[in-house]
N, C-alpha and C positions, 0 to 999 in steps of 0.2 A: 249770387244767383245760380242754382244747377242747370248745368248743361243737360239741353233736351236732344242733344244728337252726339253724344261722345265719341261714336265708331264712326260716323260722318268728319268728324273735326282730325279723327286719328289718321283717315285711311287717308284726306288729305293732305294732312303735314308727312305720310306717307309717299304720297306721290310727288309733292314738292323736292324730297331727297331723292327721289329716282330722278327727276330731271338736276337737279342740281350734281349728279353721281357722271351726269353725262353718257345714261344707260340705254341702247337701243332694246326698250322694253319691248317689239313686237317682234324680234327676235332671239329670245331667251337663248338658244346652242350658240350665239354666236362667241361667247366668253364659253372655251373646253379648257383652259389652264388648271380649274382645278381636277376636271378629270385625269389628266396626264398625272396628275402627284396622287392618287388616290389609290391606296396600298390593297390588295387582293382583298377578297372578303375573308380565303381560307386561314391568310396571317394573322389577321384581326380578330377572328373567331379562337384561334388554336390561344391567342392570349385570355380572351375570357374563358376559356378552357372547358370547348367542346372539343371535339376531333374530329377530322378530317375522313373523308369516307376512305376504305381501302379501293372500294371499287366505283371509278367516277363513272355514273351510269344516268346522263339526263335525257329529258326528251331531246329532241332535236324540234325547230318549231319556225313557222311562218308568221309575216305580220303583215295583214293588209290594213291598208286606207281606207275610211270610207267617209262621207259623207251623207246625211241624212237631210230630203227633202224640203228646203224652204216652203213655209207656211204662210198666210195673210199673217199672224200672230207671230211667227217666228221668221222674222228677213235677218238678214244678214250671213255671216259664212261663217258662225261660231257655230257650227251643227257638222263638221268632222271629230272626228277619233280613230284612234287607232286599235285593231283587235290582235291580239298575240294569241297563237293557236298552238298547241302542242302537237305534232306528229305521231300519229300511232306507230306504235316499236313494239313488237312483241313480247319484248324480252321486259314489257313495263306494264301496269295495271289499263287493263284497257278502257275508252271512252264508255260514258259521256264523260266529261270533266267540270267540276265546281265552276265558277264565274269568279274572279275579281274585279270590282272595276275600283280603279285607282283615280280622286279627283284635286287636282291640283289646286295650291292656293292664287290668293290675291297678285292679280296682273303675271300672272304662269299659265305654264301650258302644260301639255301632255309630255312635251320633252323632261319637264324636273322629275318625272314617275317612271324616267325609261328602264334605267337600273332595277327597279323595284318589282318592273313589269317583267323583265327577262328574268331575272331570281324566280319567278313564282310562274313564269311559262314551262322553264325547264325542270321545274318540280313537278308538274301536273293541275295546273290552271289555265282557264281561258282567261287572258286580262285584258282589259278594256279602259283604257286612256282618253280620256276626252280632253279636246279644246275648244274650251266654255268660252263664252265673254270674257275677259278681263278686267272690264271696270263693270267695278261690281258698288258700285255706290247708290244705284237707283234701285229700289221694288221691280218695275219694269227687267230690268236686265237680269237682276237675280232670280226671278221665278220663270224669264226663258231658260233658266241655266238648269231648274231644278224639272225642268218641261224635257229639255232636251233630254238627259240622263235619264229618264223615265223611260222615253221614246228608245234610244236606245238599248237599254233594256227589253223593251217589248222587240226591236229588231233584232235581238242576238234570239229571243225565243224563238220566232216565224224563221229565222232562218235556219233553225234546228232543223226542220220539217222542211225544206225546200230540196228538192231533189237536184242532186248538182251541186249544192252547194259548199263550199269548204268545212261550211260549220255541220251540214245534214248527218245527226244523228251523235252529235258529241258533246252538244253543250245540256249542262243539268240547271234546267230553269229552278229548279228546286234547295239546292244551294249556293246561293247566290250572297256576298259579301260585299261590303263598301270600306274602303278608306279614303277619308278628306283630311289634307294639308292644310292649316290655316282657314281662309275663308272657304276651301274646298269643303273642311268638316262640316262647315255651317250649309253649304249646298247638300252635304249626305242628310243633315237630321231635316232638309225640309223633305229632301227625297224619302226621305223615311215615313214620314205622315202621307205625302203623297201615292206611295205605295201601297200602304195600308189600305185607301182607299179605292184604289184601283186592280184591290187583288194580286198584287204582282208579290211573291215572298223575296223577303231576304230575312236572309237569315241572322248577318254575323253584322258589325259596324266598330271599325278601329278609329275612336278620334286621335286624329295623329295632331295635338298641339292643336286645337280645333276654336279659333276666333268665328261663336256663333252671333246669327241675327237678334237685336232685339225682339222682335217679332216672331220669333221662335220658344220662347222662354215662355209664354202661358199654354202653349203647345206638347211642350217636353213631356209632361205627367201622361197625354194622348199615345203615344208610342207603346207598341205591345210587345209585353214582354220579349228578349231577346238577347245573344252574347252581344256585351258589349266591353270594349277595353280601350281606357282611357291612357293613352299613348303619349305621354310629355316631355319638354324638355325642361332644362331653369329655368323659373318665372323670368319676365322680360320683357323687354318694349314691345315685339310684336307676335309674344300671344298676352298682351295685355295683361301680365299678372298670372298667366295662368287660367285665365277667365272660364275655360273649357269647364271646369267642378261647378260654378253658377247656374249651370247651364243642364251638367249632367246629372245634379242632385237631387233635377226636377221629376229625374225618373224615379217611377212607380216598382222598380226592382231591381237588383243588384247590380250594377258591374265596379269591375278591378279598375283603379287607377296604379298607372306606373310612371315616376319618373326616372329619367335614364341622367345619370348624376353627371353634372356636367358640361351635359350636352346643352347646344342653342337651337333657337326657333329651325334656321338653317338646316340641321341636323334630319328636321323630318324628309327633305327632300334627298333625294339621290338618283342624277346628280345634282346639285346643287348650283350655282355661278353666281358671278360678282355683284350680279340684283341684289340678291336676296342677301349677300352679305355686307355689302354698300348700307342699305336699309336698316338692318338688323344690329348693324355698329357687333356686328359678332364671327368671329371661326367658324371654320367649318372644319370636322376629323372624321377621317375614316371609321375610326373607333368607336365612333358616334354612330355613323350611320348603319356600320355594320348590325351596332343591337337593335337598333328602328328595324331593321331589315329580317334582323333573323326572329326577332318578337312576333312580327308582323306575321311571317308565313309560317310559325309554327303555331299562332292566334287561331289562323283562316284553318290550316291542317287540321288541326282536333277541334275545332269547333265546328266544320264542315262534314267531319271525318273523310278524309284524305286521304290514301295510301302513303307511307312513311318511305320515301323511296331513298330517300338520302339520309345519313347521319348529321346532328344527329338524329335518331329512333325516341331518345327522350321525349317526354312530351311538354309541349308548352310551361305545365307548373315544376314540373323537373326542370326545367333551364332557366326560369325566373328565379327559384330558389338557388340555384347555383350560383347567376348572378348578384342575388342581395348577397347570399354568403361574403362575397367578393368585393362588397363593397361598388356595385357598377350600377346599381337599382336601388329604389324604395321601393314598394309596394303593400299596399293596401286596396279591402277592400271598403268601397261603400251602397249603405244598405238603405233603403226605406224610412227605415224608423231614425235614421242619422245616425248610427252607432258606427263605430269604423272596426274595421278584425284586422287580423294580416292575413295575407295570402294565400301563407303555409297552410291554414285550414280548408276544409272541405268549401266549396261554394255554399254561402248562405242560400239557404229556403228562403222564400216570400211565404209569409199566411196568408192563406184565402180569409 
């Protein structure tokens, strides 16, 4: 007889191995052991052989706290996040600055996106880290999750324009990006229809290894046109196989998928802890997370158009091809009509 609820029956023989792992899930930093062994980005990087800048020139940058308003519809205290703000420096492209908000997976927080958030603060983005709900197994919780990120989005706009404010006069509501971890991906693509409708742009969307909602899937075709880049690791128990391509084939126009060879579910986060690899019965390597990371921000850079403040200056399709050369990546694209290219070429048109 087919199972009518597969990502229900998954998420909890999921949660069963986190208690049996003996994991205090409602505090993900509490396991840093693998931060302490976690090798520079610059090493990591100079082996897949980009190079290192001659002149190390980042922003310098703050990160406030915030919490956003308890609603009748929305109680509970899953409505903080955190914003990472770049510093204006003269000596650097000046404000406004892009947006990225970074959304974690299944029973995570804004802690597994910190890494990822300060890479992309000191290059020249505003990042935005939420801490969603974590059990994400009910309709109810998941569409406060896709409620909240909304809402914050529309506070980092109004806070543009608030006099006094940290953010008054720096954030570019205009290109605005998403990355989701796991069930996080599955919160971006409903944030994504959600958006549409409410006027709000974004522009860019990285599924990072993106375990989406059933109830998203006759939706997917509704999403208008946009960069997107399909971010993976090995198929695996917990991105279901891979499942993210089911999901993203439903789109009506291009995007690239990549997989990063090797790498595990684990890999999208940075950092990473013994949750997630408890569950995932897999490693975790710097190696790994370095290309998630350097993919990621040179995706957001040229697809946002960013100032190229660090090396390398290559762009996005120059360092992917590097990496296939290298053997460190697959990539492909997919298109509409189903045909698949490779990467190396020009970005496929859509016909009208």
């Amino acid at each position: 007889m087919p199972q009518k609820h597969p990502n229900l029956i998954i998420h909890t023989i999921i949660l069963v191995l986190i208690i049996a792992c003996g994991l205090n899930i409602c505090y993900p930093c509490a396991s840093q052991a693998l931060d302490k062994k976690t090798l520079s980005t610059e090493s990591s990087l100079e082996e897949i052989g980009t190079q290192k800048s001659s002149t190390r020139i980042f922003y310098d940058y703050s990160i406030e706290r915030q919490a956003l308003p308890r609603t009748e519809e929305l109680k509970g205290k899953y409505r903080s996040f955190s914003v990472f703000i770049p510093k204006k420096d003269t000596a650097l492209p000046k404000p406004p600055f892009p947006v990225a908000v970074l959304i974690p997976g299944f029973f995570r927080s804004g802690t597994q996106m910190r890494n990822n958030a300060e890479y992309l603060v000191k290059r020249g983005f505003i990042v935005l880290t939420p801490n969603l709900s974590r059990i994400l197994l009910f309709h109810k919780h998941r569409m406060h999750n896709v409620q909240t990120v909304v809402d914050e989005l529309a506070w980092l706009s109004e806070q543009n324009k608030v006099s006094g404010s940290t953010l008054e006069g720096v954030v570019d509501s205009s290109r605005v990006a998403l990355l989701g971890h796991c069930s996080g991906g599955a919160v971006c693509i409903e944030v994504l229809l959600a958006a549409q409708k409410a006027n709000i742009p974004i522009h860019t969307f990285v599924s990072n290894d993106t375990v989406a909602w059933s109830k998203s899937l006759p939706h997917m075709s509704s999403i208008a046109p946009m960069d997107v880049l399909s971010l993976r690791s090995e198929p695996g128990l917990c991105n279901e196989g891979g499942i993210a391509l089911k999901y993203l084939n439903r789109l009506k126009f291009p995007f690239e998928d990549i997989v990063v060879k090797g790498a595990g579910h684990c890999d999208g986060e940075n950092p990473t802890n013994f949750g997630c690899l408890c569950v995932c019965f897999q490693s975790s390597h710097a190696k790994y997370r370095d290309v998630f990371q350097l993919l990621t921000y040179l995706y957001f850079r040229d697809s946002l158009k960013a100032p190229a403040i660090w090396s390398p200056t290559a762009s996005f399709t120059q360092i992917s091809q590097l990496l296939e050369s290298k053997d460190k990546i697959a990539t492909k694209w997919h298109t509409p009509d189903k045909t698949i290219v490779q990467t190396n070429s020009a970005k496929p048109e859509v016909s009208n």
